[in-house]
C-alpha positions in Angstrom: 104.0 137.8 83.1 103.4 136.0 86.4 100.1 134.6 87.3 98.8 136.3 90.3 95.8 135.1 92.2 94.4 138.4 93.8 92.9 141.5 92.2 95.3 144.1 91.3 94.7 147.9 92.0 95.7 150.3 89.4 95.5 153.8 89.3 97.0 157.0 91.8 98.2 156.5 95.1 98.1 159.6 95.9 95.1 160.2 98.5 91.7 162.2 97.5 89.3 163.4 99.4 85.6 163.3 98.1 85.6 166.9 98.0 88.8 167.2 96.0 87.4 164.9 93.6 84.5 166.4 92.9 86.3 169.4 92.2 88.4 168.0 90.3 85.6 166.8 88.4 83.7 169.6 88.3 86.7 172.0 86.6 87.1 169.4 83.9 83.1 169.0 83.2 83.3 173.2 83.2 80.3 172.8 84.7 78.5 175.2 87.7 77.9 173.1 89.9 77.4 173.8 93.7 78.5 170.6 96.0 75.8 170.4 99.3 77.4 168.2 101.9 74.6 166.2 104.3 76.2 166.2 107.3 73.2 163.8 108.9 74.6 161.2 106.8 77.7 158.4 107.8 81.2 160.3 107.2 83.4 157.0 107.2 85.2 157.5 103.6 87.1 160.8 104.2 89.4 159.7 100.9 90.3 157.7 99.0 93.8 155.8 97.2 95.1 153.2 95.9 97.9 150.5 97.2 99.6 150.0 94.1 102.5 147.9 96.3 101.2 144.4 94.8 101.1 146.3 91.1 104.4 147.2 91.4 105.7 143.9 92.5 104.5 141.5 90.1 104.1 143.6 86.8 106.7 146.7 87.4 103.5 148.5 86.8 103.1 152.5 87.5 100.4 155.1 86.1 102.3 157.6 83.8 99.5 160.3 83.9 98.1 162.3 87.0 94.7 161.8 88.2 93.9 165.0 86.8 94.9 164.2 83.4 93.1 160.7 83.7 89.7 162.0 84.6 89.8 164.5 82.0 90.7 162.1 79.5 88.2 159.9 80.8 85.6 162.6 81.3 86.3 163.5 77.3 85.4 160.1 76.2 82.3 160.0 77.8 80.9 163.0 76.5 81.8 161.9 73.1 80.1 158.7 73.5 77.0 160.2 75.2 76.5 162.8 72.2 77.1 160.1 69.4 74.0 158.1 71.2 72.0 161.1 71.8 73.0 161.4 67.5 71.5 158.1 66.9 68.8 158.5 68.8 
């Protein structure tokens, strides 16, 4: 492996939006929530992605799951930790 001196970005280059996001999100919870958007607010992040050129370069490295998959997965273990606290508590 080569030493590289700047952080690294992992994860999807493909480009979200907020909105998308929290949809995504909110699917995978199985949830009802209802998003409010306040429009008074900054809008300067419309989405978001990574630039996984630098990834690529100096490890070979690319994500083998969608984003979807990865938030669910992710979402998943953070339930199960959160109920084995609310257990111990």
């Amino acid at each position: 492996m080569h030493a590289c001196p700047h952080p690294i970005n992992i994860g999807s280059d493909r480009q979200v939006t907020i909105d998308e996001l929290a949809d995504m999100i909110i699917k995978i919870s199985g949830k009802r929530i209802e998003k409010k958007h306040d429009l008074t607010k900054p809008q300067c992040v419309r989405g978001k992605n990574a630039d996984l050129t630098l990834v690529r370069k100096v490890m070979s490295w690319q994500p083998k799951i969608s984003l979807e998959d990865g938030l669910e997965k992710t979402y998943k273990w953070i339930e199960m930790m959160y109920r084995k606290c609310v257990k111990r508590a």
